[in-house]
N, C-alpha and C positions, 0 to 999 in steps of 0.2 A: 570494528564489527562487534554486534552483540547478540546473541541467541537467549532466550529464557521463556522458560514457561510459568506463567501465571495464570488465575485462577479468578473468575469475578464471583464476590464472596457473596453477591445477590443472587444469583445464581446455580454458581455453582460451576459453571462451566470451564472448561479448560483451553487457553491461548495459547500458539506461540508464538511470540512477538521475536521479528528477525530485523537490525539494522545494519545499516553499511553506511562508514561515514565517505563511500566515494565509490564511481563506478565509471569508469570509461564508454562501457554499453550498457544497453538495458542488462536486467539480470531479473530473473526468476528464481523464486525457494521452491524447490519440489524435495517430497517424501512422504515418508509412511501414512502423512495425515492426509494427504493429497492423490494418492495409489500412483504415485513417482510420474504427475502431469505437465511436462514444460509448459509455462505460460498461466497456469491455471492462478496461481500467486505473484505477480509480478512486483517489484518494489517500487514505489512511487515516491515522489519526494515532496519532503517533510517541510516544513514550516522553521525546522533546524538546520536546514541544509543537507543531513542524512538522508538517505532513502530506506524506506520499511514498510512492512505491511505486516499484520495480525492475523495469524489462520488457525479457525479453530480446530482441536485435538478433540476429536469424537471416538479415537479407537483408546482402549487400556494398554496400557506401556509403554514403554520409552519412547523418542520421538528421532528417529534417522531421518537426515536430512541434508542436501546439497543448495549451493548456489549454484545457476544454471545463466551462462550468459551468450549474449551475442557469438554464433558463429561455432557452436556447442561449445563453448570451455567450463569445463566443468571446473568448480572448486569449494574447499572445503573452509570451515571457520574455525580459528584458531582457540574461541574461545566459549565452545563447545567442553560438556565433561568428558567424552572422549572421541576418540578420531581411529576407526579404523577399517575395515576394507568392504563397510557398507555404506562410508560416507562417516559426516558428524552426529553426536546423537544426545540427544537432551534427555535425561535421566526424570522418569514421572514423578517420583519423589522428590523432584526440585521445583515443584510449582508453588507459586508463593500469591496469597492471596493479593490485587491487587486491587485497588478501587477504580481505575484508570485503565483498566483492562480493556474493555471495550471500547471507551472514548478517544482513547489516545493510542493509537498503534503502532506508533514508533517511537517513543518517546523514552529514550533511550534512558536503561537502569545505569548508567555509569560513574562509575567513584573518582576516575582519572581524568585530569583535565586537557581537553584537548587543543591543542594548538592550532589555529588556523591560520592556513599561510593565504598569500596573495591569489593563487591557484586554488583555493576552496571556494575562496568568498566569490571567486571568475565562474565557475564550475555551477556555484548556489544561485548567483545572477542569474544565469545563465536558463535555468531551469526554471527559477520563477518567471523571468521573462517568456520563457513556451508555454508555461502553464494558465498567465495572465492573455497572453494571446488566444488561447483557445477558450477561453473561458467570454473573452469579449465577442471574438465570432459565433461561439454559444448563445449572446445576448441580442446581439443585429439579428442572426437567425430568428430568433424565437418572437422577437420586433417586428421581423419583416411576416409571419406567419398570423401573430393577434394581429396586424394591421388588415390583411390581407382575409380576415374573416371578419374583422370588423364593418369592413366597405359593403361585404359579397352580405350582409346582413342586413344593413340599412338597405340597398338599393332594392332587395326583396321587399323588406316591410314598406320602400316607399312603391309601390309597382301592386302590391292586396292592398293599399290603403285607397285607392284614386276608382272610383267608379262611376263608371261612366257608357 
């Protein structure tokens, strides 16, 4: 898990970038930035195998916040500056400019190397393959729609062209 807030220095704007390097069910981050909405931030999976998403911090101070998953279970992040009976909460002073802020949303700030077992890489398959899937029914759809106005096009311009 990783929580932090960063700063795009073109901008100026304030992130806060939330990862999970594993989830049994979907899970959502809700808080202060979000006015505490299940669903409104869900985590999606990453290109690392993590799942994260980037929400921006539009109010002043600190940033309280939960993971919200399947079936309500609520839970907190361990690696949070502190943890206590409003949830976990990211400290505003700890926003760090980054350049990657906005482009990259999960891409996790971490120093520790993580180990991935047989069950990460199954779990990472796993997601890429749903996510290549709907991304190709994405593509037939959208194939079968230009096709489908392509025809209803011609058979009009050939039906005004013919006078008689």
């Amino acid at each position: 898990m990783t929580a932090l807030l960063v700063v795009d220095p073109i901008t100026g704007r304030t992130f806060a970038r939330f990862v999970l390097d594993e989830a049994e069910d979907e899970v959502s981050v809700v808080g202060s930035f979000n006015d505490w909405s299940p669903g409104v931030h869900p985590l999606t999976s990453q290109d690392d195998g993590t799942l994260g998403v980037l929400a921006e911090v539009r109010h002043p101070g600190d940033v309280y916040f939960r993971y919200l998953a399947v079936g309500g279970r609520w839970f907190d992040d361990p690696t949070a500056h502190r943890i206590d009976e409003n949830g976990s909460m990211l400290l505003r002073g700890s926003a760090r400019a980054v350049d990657a802020a906005v482009s990259g949303p999960a891409k996790a700030d971490t120093t520790s190397a993580k180990r991935t077992t047989k069950a990460d890489k199954k779990k990472s398959a796993k997601r890429k393959a749903k996510a290549d899937k709907k991304s190709a029914e994405q593509k037939v759809k959208a194939g079968k729609a230009k096709a489908g106005k392509g025809a209803g096009t011609k058979a009009r311009k050939g039906a005004g062209s013919k006078k008689g």
